[in-house]
Backbone atoms as SQL, in Angstrom:
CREATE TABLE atoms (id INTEGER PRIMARY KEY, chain TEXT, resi INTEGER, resn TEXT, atom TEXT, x REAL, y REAL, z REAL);
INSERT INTO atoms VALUES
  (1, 'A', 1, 'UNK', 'N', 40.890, 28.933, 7.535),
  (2, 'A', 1, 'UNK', 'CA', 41.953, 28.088, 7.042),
  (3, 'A', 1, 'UNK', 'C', 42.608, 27.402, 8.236),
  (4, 'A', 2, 'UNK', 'N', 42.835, 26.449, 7.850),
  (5, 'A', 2, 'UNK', 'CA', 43.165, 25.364, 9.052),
  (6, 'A', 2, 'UNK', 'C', 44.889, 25.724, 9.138),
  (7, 'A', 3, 'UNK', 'N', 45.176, 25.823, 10.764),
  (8, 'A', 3, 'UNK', 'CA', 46.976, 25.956, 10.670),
  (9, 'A', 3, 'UNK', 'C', 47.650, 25.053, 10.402),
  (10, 'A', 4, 'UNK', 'N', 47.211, 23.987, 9.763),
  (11, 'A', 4, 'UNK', 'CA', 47.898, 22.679, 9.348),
  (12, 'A', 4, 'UNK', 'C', 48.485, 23.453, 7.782),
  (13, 'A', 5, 'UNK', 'N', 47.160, 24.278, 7.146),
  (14, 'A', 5, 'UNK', 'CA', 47.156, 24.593, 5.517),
  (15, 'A', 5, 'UNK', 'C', 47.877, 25.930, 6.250),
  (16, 'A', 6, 'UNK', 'N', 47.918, 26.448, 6.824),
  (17, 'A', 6, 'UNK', 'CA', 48.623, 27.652, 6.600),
  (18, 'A', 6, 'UNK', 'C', 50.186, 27.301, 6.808),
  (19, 'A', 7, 'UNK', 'N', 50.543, 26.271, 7.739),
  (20, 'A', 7, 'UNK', 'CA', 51.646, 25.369, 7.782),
  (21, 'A', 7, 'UNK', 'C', 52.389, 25.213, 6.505),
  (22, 'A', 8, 'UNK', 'N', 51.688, 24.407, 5.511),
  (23, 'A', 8, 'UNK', 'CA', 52.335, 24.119, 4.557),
  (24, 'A', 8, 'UNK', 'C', 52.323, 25.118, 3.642),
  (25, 'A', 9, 'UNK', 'N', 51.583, 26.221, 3.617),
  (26, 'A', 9, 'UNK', 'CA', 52.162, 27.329, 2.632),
  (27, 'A', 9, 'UNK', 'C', 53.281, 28.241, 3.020),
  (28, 'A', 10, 'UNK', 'N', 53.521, 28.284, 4.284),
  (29, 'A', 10, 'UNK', 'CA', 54.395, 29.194, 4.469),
  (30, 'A', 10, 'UNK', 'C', 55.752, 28.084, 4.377),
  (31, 'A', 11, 'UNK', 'N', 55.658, 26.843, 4.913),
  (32, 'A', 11, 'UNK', 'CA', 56.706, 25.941, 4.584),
  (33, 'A', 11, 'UNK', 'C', 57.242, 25.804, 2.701),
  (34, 'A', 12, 'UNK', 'N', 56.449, 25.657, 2.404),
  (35, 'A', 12, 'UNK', 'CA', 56.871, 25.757, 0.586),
  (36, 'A', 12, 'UNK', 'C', 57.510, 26.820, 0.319),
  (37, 'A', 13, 'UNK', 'N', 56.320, 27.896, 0.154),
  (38, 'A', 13, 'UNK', 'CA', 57.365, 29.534, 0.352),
  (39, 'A', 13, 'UNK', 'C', 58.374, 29.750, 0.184),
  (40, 'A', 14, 'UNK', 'N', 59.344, 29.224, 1.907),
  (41, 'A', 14, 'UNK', 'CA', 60.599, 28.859, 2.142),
  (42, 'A', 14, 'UNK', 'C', 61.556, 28.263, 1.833),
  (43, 'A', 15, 'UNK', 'N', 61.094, 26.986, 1.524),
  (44, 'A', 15, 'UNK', 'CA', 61.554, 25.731, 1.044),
  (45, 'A', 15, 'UNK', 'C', 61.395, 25.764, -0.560),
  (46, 'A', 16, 'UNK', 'N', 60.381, 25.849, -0.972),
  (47, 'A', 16, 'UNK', 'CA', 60.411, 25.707, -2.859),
  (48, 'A', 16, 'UNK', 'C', 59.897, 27.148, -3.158),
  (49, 'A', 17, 'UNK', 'N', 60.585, 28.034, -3.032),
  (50, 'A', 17, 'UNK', 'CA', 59.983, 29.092, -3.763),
  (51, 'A', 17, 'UNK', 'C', 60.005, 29.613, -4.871),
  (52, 'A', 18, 'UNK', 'N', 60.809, 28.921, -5.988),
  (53, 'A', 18, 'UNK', 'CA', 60.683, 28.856, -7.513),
  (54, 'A', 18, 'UNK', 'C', 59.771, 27.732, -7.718),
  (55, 'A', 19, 'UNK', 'N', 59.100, 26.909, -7.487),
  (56, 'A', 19, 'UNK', 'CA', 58.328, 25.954, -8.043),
  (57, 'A', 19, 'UNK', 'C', 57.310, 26.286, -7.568),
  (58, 'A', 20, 'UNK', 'N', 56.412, 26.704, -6.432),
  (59, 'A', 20, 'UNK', 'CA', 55.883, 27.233, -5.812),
  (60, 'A', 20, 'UNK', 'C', 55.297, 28.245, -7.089),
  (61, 'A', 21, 'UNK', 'N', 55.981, 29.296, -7.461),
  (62, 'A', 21, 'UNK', 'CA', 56.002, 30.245, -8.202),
  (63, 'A', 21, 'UNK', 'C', 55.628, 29.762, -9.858),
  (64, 'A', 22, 'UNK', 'N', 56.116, 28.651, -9.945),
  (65, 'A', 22, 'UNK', 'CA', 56.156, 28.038, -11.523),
  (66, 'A', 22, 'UNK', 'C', 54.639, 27.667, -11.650),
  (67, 'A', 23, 'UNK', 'N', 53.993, 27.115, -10.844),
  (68, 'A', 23, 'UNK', 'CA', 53.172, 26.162, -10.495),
  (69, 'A', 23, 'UNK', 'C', 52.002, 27.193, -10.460),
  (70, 'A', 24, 'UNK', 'N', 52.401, 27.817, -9.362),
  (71, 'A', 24, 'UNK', 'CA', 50.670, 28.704, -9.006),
  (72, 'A', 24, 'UNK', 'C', 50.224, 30.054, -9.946),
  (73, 'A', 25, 'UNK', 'N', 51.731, 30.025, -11.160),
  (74, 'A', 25, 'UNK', 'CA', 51.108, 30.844, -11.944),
  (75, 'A', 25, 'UNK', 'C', 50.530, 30.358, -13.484),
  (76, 'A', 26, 'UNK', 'N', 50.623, 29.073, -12.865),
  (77, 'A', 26, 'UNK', 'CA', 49.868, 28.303, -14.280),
  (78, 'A', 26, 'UNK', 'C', 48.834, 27.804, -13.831),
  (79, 'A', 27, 'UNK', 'N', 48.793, 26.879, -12.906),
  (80, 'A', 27, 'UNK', 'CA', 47.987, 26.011, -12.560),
  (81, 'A', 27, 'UNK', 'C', 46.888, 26.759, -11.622),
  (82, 'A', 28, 'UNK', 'N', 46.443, 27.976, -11.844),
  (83, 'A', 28, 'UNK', 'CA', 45.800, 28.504, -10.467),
  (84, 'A', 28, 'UNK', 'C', 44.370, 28.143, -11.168),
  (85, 'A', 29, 'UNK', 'N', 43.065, 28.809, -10.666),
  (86, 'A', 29, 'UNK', 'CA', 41.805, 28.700, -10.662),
  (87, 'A', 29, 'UNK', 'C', 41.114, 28.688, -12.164),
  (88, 'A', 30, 'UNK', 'N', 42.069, 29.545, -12.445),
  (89, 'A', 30, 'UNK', 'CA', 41.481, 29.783, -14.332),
  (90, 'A', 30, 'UNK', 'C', 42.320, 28.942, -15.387),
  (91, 'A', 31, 'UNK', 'N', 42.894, 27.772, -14.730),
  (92, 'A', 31, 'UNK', 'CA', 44.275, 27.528, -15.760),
  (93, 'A', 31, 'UNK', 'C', 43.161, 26.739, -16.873),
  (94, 'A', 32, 'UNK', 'N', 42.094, 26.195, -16.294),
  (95, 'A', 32, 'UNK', 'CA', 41.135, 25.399, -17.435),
  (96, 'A', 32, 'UNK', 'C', 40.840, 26.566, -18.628),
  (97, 'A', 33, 'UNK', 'N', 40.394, 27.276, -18.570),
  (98, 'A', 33, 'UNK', 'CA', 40.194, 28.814, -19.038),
  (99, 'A', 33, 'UNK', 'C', 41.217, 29.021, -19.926),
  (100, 'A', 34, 'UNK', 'N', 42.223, 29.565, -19.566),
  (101, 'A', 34, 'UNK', 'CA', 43.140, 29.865, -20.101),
  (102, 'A', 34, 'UNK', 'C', 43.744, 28.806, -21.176),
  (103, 'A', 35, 'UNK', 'N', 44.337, 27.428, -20.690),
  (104, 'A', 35, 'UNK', 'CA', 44.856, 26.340, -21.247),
  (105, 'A', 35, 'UNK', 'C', 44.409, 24.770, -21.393),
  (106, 'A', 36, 'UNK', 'N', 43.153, 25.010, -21.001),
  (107, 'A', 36, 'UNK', 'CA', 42.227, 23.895, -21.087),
  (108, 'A', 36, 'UNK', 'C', 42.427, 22.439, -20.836),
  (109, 'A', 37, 'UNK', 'N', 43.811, 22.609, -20.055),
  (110, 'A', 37, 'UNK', 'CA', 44.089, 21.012, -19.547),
  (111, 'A', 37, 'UNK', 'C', 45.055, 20.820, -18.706),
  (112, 'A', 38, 'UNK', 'N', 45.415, 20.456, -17.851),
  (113, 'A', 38, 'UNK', 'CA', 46.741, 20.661, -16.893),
  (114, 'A', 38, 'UNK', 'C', 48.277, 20.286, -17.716),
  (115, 'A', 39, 'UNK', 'N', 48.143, 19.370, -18.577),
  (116, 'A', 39, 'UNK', 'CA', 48.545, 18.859, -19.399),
  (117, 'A', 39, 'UNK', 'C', 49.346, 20.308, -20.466),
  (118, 'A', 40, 'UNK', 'N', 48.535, 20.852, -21.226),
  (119, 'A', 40, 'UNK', 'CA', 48.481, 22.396, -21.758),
  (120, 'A', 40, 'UNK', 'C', 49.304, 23.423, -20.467),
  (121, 'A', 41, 'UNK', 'N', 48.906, 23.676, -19.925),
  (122, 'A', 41, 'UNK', 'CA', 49.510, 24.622, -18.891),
  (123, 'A', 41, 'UNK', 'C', 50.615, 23.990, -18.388),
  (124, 'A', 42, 'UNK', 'N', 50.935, 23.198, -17.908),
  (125, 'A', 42, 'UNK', 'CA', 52.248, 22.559, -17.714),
  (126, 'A', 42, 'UNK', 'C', 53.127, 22.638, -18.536),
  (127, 'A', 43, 'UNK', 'N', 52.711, 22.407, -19.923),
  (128, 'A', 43, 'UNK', 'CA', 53.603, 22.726, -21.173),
  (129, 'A', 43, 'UNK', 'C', 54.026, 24.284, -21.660),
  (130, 'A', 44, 'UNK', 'N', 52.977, 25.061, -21.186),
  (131, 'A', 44, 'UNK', 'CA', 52.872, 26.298, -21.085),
  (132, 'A', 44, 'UNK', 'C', 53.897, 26.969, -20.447),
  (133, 'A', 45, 'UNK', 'N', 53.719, 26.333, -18.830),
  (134, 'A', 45, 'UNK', 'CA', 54.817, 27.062, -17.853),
  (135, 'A', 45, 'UNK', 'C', 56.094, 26.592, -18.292),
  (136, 'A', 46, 'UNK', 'N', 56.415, 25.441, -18.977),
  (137, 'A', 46, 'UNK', 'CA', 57.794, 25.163, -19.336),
  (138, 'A', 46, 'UNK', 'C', 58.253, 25.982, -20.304),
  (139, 'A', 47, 'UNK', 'N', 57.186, 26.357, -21.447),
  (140, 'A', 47, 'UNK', 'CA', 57.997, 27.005, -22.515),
  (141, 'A', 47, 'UNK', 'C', 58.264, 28.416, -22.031),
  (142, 'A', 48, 'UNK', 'N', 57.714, 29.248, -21.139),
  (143, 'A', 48, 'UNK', 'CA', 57.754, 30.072, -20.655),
  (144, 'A', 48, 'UNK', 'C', 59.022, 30.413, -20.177),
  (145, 'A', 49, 'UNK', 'N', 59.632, 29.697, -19.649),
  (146, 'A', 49, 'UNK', 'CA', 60.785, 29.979, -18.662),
  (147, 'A', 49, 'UNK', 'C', 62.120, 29.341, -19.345),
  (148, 'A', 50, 'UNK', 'N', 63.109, 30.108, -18.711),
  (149, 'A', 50, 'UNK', 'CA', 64.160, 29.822, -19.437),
  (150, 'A', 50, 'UNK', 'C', 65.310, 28.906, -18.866),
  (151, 'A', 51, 'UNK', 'N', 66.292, 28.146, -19.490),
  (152, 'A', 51, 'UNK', 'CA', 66.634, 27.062, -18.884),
  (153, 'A', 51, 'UNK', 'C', 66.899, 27.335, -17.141),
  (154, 'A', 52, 'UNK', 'N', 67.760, 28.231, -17.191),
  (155, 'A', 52, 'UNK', 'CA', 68.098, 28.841, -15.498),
  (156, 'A', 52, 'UNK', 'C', 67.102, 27.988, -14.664),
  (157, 'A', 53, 'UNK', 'N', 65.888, 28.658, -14.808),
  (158, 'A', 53, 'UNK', 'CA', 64.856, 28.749, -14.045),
  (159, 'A', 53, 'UNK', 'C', 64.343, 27.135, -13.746),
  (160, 'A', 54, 'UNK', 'N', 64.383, 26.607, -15.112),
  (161, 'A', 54, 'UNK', 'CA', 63.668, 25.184, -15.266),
  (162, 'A', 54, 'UNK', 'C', 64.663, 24.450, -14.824),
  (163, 'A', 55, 'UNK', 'N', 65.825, 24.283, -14.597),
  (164, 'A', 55, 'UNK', 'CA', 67.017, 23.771, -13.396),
  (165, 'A', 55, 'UNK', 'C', 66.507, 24.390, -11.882),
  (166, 'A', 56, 'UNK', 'N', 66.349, 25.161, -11.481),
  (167, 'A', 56, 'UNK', 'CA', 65.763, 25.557, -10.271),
  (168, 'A', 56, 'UNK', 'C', 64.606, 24.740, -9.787),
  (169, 'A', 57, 'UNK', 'N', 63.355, 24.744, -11.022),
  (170, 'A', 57, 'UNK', 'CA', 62.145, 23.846, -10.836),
  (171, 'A', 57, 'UNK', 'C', 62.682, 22.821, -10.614),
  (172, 'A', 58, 'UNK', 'N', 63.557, 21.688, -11.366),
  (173, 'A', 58, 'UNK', 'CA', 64.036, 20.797, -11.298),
  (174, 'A', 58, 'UNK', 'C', 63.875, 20.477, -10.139),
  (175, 'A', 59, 'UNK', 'N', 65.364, 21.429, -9.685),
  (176, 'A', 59, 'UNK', 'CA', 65.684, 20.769, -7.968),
  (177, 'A', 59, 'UNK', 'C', 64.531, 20.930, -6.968),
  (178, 'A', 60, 'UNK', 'N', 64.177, 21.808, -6.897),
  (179, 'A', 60, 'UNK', 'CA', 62.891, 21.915, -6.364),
  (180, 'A', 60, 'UNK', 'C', 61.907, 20.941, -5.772),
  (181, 'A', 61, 'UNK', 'N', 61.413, 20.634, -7.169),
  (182, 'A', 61, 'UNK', 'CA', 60.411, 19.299, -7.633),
  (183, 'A', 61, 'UNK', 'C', 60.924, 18.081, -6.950),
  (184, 'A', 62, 'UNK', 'N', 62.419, 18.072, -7.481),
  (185, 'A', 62, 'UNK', 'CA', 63.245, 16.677, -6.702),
  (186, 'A', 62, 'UNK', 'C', 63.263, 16.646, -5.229),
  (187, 'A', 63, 'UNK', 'N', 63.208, 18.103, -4.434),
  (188, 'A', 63, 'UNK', 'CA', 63.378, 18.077, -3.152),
  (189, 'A', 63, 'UNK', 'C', 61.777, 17.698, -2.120),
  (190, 'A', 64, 'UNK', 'N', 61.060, 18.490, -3.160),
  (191, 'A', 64, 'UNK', 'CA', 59.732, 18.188, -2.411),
  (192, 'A', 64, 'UNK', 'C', 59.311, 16.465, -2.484),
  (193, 'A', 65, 'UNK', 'N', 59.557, 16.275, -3.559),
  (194, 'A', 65, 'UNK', 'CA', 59.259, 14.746, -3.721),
  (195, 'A', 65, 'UNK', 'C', 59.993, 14.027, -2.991),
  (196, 'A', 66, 'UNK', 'N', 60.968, 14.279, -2.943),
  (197, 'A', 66, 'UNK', 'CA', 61.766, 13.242, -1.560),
  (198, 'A', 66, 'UNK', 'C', 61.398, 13.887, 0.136),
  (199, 'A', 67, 'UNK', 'N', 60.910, 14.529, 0.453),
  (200, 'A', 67, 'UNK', 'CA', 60.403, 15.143, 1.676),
  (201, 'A', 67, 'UNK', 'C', 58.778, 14.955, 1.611),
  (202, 'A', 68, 'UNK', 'N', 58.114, 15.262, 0.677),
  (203, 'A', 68, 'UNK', 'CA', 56.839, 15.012, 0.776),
  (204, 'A', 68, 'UNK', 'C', 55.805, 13.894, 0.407),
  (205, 'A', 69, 'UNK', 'N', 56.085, 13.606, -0.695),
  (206, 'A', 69, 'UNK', 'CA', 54.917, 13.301, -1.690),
  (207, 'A', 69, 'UNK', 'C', 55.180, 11.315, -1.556),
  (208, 'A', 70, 'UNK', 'N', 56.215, 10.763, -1.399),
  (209, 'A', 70, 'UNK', 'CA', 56.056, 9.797, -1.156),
  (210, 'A', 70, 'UNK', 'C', 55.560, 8.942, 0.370),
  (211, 'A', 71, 'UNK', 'N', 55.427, 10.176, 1.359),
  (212, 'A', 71, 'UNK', 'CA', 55.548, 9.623, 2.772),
  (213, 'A', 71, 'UNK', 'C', 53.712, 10.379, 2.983),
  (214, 'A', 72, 'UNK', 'N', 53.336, 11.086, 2.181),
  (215, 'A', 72, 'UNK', 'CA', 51.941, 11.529, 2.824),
  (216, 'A', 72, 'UNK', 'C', 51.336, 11.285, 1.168),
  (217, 'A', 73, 'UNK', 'N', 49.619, 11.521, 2.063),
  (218, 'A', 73, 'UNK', 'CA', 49.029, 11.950, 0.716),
  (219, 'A', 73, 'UNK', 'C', 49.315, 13.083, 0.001),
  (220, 'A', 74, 'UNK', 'N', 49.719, 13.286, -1.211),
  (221, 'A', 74, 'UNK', 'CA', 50.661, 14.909, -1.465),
  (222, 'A', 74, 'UNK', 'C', 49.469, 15.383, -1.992),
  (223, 'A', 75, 'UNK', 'N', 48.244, 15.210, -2.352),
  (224, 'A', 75, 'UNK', 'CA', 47.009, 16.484, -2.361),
  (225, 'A', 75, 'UNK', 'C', 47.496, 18.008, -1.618),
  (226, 'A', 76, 'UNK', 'N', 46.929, 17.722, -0.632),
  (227, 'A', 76, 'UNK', 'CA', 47.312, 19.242, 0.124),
  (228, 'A', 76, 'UNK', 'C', 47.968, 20.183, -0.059),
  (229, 'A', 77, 'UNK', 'N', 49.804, 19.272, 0.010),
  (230, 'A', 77, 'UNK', 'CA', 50.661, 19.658, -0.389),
  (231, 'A', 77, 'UNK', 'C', 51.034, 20.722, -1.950),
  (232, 'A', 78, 'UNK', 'N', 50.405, 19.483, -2.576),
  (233, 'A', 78, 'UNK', 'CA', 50.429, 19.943, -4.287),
  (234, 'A', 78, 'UNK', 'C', 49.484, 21.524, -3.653),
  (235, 'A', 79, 'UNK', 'N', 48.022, 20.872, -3.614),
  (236, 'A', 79, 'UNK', 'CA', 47.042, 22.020, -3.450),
  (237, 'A', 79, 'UNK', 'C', 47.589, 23.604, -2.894),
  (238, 'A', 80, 'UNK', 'N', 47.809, 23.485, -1.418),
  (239, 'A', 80, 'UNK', 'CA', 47.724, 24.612, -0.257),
  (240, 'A', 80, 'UNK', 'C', 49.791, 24.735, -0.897),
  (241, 'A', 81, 'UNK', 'N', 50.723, 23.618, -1.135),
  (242, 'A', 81, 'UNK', 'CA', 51.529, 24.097, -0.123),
  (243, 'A', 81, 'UNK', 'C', 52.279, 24.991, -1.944),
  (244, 'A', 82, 'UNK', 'N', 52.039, 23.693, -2.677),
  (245, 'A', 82, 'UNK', 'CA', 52.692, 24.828, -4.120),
  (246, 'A', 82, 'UNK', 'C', 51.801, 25.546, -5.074),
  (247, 'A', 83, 'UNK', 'N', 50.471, 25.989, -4.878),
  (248, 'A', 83, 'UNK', 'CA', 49.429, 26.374, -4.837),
  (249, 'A', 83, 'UNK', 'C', 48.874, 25.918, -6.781),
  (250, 'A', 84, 'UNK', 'N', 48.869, 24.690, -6.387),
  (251, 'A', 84, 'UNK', 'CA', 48.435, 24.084, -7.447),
  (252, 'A', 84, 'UNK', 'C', 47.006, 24.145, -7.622),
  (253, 'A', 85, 'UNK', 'N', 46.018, 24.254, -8.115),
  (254, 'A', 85, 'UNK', 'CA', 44.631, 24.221, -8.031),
  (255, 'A', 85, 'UNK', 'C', 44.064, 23.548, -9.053),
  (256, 'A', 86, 'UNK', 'N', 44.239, 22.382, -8.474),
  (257, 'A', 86, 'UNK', 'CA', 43.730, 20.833, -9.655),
  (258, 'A', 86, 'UNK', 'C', 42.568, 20.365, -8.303),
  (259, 'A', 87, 'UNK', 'N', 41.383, 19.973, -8.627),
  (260, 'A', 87, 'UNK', 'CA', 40.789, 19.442, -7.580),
  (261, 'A', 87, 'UNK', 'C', 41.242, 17.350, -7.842),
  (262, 'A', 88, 'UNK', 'N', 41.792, 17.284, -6.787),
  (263, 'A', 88, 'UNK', 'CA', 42.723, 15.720, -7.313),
  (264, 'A', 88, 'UNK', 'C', 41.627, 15.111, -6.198),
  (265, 'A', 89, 'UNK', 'N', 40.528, 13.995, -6.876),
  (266, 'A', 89, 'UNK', 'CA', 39.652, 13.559, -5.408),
  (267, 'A', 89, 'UNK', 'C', 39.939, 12.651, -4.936),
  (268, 'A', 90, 'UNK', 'N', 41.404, 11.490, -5.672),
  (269, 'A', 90, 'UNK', 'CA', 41.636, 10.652, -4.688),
  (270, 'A', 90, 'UNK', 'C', 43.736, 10.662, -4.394),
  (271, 'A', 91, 'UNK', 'N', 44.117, 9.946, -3.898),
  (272, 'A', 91, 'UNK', 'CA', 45.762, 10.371, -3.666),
  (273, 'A', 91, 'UNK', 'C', 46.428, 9.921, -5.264),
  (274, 'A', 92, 'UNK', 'N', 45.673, 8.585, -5.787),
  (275, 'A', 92, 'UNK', 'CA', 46.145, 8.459, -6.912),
  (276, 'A', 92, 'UNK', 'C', 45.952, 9.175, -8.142),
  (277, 'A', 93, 'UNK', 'N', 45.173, 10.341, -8.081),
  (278, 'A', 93, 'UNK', 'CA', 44.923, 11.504, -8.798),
  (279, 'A', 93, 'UNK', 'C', 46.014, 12.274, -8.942),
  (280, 'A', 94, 'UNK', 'N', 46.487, 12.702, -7.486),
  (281, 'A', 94, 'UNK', 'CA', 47.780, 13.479, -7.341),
  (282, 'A', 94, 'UNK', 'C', 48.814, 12.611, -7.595),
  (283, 'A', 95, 'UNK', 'N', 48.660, 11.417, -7.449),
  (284, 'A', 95, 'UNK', 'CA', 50.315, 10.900, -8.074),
  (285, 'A', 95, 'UNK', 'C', 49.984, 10.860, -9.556),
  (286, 'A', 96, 'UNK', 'N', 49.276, 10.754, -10.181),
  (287, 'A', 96, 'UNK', 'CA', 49.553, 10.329, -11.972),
  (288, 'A', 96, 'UNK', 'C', 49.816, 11.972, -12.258),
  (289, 'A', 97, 'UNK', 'N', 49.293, 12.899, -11.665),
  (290, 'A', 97, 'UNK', 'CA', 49.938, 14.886, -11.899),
  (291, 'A', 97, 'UNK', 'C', 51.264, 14.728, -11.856),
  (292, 'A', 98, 'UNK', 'N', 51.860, 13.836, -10.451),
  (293, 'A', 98, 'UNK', 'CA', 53.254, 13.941, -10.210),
  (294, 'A', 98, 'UNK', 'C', 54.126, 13.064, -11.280),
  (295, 'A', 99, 'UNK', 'N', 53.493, 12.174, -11.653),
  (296, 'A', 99, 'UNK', 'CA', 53.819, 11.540, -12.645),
  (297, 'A', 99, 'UNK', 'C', 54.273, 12.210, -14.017),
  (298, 'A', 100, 'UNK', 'N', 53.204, 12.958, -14.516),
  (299, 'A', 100, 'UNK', 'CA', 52.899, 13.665, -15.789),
  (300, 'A', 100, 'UNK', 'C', 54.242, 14.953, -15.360),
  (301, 'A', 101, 'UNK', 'N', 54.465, 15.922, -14.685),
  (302, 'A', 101, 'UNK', 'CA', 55.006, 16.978, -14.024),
  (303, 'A', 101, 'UNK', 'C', 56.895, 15.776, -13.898),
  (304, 'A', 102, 'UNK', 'N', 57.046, 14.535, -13.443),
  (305, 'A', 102, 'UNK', 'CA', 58.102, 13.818, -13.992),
  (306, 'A', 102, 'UNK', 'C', 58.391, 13.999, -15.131),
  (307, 'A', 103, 'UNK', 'N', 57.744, 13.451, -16.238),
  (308, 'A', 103, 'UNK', 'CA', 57.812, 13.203, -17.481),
  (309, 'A', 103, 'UNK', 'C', 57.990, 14.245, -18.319),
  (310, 'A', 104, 'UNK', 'N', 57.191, 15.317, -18.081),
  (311, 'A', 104, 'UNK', 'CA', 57.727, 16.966, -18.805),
  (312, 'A', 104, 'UNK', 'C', 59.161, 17.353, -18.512),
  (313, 'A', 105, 'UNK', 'N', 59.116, 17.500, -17.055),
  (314, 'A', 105, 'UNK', 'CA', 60.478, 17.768, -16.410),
  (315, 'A', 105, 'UNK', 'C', 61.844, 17.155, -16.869),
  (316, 'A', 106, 'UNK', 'N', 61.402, 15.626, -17.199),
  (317, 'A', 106, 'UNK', 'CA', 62.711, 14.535, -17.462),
  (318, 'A', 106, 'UNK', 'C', 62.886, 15.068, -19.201),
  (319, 'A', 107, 'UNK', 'N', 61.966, 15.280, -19.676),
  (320, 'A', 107, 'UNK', 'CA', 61.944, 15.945, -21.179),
  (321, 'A', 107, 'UNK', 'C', 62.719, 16.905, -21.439),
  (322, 'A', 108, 'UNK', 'N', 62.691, 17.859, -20.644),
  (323, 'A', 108, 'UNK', 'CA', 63.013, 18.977, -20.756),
  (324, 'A', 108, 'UNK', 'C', 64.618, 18.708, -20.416),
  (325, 'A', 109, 'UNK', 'N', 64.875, 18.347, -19.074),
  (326, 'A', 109, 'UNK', 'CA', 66.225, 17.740, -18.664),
  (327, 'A', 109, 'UNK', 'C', 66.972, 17.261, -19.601),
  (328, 'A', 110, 'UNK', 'N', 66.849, 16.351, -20.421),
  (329, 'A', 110, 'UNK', 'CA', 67.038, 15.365, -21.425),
  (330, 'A', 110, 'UNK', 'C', 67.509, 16.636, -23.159),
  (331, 'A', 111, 'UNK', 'N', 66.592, 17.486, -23.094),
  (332, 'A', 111, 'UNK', 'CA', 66.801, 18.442, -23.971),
  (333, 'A', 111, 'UNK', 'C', 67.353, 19.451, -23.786),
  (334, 'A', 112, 'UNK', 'N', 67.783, 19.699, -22.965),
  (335, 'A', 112, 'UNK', 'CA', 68.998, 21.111, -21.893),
  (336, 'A', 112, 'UNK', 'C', 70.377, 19.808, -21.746),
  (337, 'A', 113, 'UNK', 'N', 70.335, 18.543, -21.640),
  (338, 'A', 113, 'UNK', 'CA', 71.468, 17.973, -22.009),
  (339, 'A', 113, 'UNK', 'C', 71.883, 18.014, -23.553),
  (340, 'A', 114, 'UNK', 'N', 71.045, 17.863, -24.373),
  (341, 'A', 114, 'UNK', 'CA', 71.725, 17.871, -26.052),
  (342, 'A', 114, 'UNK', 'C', 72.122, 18.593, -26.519),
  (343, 'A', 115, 'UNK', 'N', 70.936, 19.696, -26.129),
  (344, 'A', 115, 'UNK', 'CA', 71.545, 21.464, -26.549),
  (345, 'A', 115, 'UNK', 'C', 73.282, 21.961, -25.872),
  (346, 'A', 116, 'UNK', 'N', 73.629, 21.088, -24.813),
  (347, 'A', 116, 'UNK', 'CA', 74.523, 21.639, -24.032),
  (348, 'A', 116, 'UNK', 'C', 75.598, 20.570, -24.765),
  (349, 'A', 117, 'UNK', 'N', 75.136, 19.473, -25.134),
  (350, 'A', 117, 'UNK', 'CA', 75.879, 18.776, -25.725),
  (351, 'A', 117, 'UNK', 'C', 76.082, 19.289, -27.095),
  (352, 'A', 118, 'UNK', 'N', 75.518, 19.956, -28.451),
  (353, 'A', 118, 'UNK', 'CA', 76.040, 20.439, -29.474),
  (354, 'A', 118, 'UNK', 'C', 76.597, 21.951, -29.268),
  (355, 'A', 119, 'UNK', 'N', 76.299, 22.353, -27.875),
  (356, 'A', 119, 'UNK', 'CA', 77.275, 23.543, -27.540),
  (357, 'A', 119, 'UNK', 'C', 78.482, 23.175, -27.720),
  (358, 'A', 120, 'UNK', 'N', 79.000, 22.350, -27.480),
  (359, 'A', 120, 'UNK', 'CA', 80.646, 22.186, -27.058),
  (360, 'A', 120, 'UNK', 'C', 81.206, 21.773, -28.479);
């Protein structure tokens, strides 16, 4: 393993270690297996977890994306650093994931506002 990849796993770790965590226990080697689409497992890990947590992912997600994913190719990153295991073969592979991983996220956001809104 190259110390560039061991770099960015121990940097995530540190830095996102609830998304990190969200991520590599859905998305790992068998997630086709298990949920047959990244799409499926993404939806998976959301229903899974409870709002707390999916505010944590949130920020998370928001932090890596402003530090990472717009200034490099975020493959790696996604791959080695939040141990995503999608084989993405070109950079615009990994952005339409980051895209899709937006769009759940903003969903979910959007629905932890209404619920909080007929709380009151």
């Amino acid at each position: 393993m190259s110390e560039n990849i061991q770099n960015q796993i121990v940097y995530a770790k540190e830095r996102w270690p609830v998304l990190q965590n969200f991520f590599s226990c859905y998305l790992h080697q068998d997630w086709s297996i298990h949920h047959g689409s990244t799409e499926a497992s993404l939806d998976q890990a959301i229903s899974d977890h409870d709002r707390e947590t999916l505010k944590s992912v949130m920020r998370e997600w928001t932090n890596w994306k402003q530090r990472v994913w717009k200034k490099t190719d975020p493959r790696e990153s996604l791959n080695y650093g939040l141990g995503i295991n999608i084989d993405f073969r070109f950079p615009s592979d990994a952005r339409k994931f980051v895209k899709m991983v937006d769009e759940k996220l903003a969903a979910v956001s959007g629905i932890a506002q209404q619920n909080l809104g007929q709380a009151e």
